[in-house]
C-alpha positions in Angstrom: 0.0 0.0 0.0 1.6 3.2 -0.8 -0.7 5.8 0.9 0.7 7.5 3.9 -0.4 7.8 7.4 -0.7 10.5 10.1 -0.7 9.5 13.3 -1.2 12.0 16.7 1.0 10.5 19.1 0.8 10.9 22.5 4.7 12.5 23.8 3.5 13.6 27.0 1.0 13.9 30.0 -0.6 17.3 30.2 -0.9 19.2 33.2 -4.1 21.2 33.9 -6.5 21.7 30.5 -5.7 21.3 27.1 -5.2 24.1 24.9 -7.4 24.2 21.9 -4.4 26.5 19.9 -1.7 23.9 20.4 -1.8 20.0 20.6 1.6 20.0 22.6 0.8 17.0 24.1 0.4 15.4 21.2 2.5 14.9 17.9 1.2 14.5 14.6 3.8 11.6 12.7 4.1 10.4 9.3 5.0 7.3 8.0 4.0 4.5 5.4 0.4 3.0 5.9 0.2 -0.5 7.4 -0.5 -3.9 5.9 -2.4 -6.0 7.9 -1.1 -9.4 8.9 -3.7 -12.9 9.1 -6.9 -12.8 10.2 -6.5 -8.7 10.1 -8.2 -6.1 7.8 -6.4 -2.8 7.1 -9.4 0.3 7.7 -9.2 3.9 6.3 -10.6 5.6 8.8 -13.3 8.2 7.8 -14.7 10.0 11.3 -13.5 9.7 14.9 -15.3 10.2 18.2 -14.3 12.8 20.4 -15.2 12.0 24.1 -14.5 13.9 27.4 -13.8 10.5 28.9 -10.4 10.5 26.2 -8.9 13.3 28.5 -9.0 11.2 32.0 -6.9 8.3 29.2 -4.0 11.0 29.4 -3.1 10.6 33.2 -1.2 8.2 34.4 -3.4 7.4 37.0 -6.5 5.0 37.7 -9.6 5.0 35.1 -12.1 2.2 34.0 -9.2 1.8 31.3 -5.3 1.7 31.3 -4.3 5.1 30.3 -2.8 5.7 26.8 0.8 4.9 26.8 3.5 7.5 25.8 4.5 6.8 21.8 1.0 5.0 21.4 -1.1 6.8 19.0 -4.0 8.6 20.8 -7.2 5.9 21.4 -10.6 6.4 19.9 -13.4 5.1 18.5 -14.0 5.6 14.6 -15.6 4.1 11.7 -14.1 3.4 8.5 -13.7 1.5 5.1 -12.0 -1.9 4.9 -9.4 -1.2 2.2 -7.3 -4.4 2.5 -8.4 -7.4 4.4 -7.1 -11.1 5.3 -11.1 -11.7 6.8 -13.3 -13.5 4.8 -16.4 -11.7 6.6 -15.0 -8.2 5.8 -13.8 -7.9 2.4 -12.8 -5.0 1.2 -15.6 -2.1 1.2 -17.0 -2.9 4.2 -17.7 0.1 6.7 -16.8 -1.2 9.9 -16.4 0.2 13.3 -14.4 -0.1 16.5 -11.2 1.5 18.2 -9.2 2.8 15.3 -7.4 5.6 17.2 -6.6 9.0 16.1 -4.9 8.0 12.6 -5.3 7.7 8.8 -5.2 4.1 8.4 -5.7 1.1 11.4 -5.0 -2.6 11.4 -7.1 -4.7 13.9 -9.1 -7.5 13.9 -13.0 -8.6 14.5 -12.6 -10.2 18.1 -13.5 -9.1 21.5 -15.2 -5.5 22.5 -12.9 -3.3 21.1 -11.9 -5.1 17.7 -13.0 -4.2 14.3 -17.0 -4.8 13.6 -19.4 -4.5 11.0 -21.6 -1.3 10.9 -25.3 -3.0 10.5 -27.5 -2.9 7.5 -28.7 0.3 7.1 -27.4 2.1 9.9 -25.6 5.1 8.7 -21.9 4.3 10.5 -21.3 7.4 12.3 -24.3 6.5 14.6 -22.5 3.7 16.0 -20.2 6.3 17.7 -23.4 8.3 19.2 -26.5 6.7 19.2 -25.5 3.0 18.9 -21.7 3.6 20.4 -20.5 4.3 23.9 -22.4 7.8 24.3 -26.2 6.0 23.8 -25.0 3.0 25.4 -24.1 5.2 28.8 -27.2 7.4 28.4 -29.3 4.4 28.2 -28.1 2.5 31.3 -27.1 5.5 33.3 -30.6 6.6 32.6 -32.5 3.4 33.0 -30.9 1.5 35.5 -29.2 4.0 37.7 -31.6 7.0 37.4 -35.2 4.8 36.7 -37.2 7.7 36.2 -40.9 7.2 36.2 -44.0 9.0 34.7 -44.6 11.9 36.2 -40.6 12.1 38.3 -39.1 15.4 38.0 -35.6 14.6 36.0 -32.6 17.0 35.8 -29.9 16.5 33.6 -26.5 19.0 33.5 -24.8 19.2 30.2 -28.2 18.7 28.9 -26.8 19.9 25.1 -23.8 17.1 25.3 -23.6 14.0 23.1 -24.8 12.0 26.3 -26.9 14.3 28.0 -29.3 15.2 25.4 -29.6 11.2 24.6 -30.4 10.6 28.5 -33.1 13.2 28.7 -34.5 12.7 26.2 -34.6 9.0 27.0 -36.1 10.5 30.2 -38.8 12.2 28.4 -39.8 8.7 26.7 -40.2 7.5 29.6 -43.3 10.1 30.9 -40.7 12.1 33.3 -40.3 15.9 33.3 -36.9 16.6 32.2 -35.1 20.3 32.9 -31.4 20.6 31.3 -29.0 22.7 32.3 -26.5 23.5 29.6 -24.2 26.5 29.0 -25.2 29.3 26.5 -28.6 30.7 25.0 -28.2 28.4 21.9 -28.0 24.8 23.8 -30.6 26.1 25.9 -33.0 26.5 23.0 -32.1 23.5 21.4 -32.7 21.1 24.2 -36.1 23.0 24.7 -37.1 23.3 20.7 -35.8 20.8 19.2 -34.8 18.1 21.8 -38.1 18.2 23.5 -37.5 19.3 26.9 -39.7 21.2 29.5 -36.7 23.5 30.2 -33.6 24.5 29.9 -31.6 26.4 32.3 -28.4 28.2 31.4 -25.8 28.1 33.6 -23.6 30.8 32.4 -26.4 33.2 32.8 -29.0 31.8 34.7 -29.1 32.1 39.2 -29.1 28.3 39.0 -30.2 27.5 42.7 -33.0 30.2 42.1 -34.0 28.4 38.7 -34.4 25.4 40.3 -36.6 25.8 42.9 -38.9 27.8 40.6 -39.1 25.2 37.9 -39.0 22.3 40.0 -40.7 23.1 43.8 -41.1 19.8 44.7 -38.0 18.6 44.3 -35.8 16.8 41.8 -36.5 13.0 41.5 -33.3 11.9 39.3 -30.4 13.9 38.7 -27.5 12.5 36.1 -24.8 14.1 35.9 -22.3 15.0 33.5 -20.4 17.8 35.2 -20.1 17.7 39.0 -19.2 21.2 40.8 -21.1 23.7 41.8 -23.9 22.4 39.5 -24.1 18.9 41.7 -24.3 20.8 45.2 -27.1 23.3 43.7 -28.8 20.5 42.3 -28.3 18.2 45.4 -29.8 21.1 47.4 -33.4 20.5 45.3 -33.3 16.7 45.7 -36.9 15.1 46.5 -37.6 11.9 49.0 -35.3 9.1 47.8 -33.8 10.9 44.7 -31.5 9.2 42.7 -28.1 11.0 41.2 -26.9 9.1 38.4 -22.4 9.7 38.8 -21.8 9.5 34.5 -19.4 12.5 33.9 -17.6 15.7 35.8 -16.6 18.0 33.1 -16.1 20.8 35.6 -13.2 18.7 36.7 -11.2 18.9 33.3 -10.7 15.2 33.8 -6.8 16.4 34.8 -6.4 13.5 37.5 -6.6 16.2 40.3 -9.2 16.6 42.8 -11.8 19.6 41.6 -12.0 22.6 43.2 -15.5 22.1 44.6 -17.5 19.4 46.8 -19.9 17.9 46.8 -19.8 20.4 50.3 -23.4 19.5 51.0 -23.6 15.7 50.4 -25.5 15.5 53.8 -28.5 16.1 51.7 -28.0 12.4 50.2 -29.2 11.8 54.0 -31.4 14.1 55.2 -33.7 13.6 51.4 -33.2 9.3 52.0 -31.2 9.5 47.9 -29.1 7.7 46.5 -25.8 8.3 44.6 -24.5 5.9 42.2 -21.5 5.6 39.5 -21.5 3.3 36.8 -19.6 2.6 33.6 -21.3 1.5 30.5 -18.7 -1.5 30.0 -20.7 -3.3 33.2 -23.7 -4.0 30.9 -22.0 -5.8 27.8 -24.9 -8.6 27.7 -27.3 -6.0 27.7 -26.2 -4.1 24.7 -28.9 -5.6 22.5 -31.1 -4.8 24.6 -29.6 -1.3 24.5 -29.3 -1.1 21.0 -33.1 -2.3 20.5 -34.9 0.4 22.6 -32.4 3.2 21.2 -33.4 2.4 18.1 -37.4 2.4 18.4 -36.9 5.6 20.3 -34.7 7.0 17.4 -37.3 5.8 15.0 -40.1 7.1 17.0 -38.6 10.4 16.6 -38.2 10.3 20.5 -34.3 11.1 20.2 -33.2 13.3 18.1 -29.5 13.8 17.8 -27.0 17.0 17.6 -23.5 16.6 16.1 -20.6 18.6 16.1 -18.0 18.3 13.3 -14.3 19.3 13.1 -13.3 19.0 9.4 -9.4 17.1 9.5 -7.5 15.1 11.6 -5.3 17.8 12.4 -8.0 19.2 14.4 -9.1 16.1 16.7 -6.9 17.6 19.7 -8.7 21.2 19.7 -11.8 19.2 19.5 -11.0 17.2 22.7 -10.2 20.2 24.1 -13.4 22.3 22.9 -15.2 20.1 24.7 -14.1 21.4 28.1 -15.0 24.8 26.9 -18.2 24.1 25.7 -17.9 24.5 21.9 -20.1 21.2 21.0 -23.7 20.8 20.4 -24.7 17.2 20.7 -21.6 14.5 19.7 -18.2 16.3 18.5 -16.9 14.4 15.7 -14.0 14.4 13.5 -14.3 13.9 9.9 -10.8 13.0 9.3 -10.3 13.7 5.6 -11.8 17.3 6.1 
């Protein structure tokens, strides 16, 4: 194969956030594209996920995953074409999906969770980074096991405008709750609202929060799941009804440096004194269940009961600024990378 491939490599751990203007963590590396070996295909990758979750990879320090290794390319879910392959079951010009890292071209092979897959029949294969990849999957049991929101339940949902937030309320909404977001900026706030469906939106970088929340929901907030932690969880835990549930999915306030954040939760008494009930989870607990997953996000996509956002950074050169945009807010709905942009 003669094409070439860029690569961004990782060549250092960062220290506090990630600057949007210079990838200097990272190093973008040339060199001839690979051949696969047996049983392997060869991919051309065509879009990349970009994930807060990516950022926490960086430290060298505990996650739900090993973190990425210094000279490995940067990990990352993408979908792609099958331009060379050693697999009977993918020949060539099959759009596949899986963990293809931040490159031009990846080798791997179709075993275990993070190997190279086929995208379904008639599945358009950048929704099996959103809707069908780890975002819905995490929405979808965050939301329905963790949270269990009920008709009627008064449902809040922080980075309501996110690639997982807006899936989870509106999953939340499907399921008869009332669902405010809280999301940063007059735009996401309308969007969740007007186009995602919910009963209201609540801007954080504007809005009295605390004040906000006691108007729109005076009885308390039944499920909370959070993507952002912070101020937002102890104004939020403030509100909580009898035997709330938080749902633990993301803290974007944090940065995801490796480092404690500057705020609480100060008032987690109020798990107490309201009877609630906080609980983490990671979407990788629930592997038997995706089916199941995939099945109800579907006939809720078809329903027109999710509707989704995306976000797309044209190039590879750009998937750094776009990991780091999302800690600044820049995304509506899933950020993307379309990689020959």
């Amino acid at each position: 194969m003669l094409a070439t491939n860029r690569q961004w490599v990782l060549t250092r751990r960062p220290r506090g956030d990630l600057d949007p203007s210079r990838p200097d963590c990272f190093e973008l590396r040339v060199g001839p594209a690979p051949e696969p070996g047996p049983g392997q295909v060869l991919v051309r990758v065509d879009w990349l996920s970009i994930d807060p979750t990516q950022r926490g990879w960086l430290n060298d320090g505990p996650n739900y995953r090993a973190p990425v290794g210094l000279g490995e390319v940067m990990r990352g879910g993408g979908v792609g074409e099958v331009v060379a392959s050693n697999v009977p079951a993918l020949p060539t010009g099959t759009q596949v999906y899986g963990e293809l890292g931040w490159q031009d071209y990846a080798v791997g092979a179709p075993d275990g969770l993070y190997g190279v897959h086929p995208v379904p029949p008639g599945v358009e294969p950048r929704t099996m980074l959103g809707l069908f990849g780890a975002t819905g999957l995490t929405a979808y049991f965050g939301m329905t096991d963790v949270g269990r929101p009920g008709p009627g339940e008064t449902v809040v949902v922080s980075a309501a405008a996110g690639a997982t937030g807006s899936i989870a309320a509106q999953i939340a909404k499907a399921r008869g709750a009332r669902v405010i977001g809280i999301a940063g900026g007059e735009r996401k706030c309308r969007w969740a609202v007007e186009t995602a469906g919910l009963d209201a939106c609540v801007d954080h970088t504007w809005d009295d929060v605390p004040a906000e929340l006691a108007r729109l929901a005076p009885d308390g907030v039944d499920v909370y799941f959070d993507n952002v932690g912070g101020a937002l969880l102890e104004a939020v835990l403030d509100r909580l009804a009898l035997r709330a549930r938080v749902v633990v999915c993301g803290g974007v306030a944090s940065g995801y440096r490796g480092e404690s954040p500057a705020t609480g939760p100060r008032n987690y008494l109020q798990l107490g004194l309201r009877r609630a009930r906080m609980e983490g989870f990671v979407f990788l607990d629930h592997v038997d269940r995706f089916p199941e997953a995939f099945g109800a996000l579907a006939t809720w996509s078809a329903k027109g009961d999710i509707v989704l956002a995306e976000s797309v950074a044209e190039g590879l050169a750009q998937a750094p600024a776009a990991l780091a945009g999302l800690f600044r807010g820049h995304n509506l709905g899933k950020q993307l990378v379309r990689v020959r942009g």
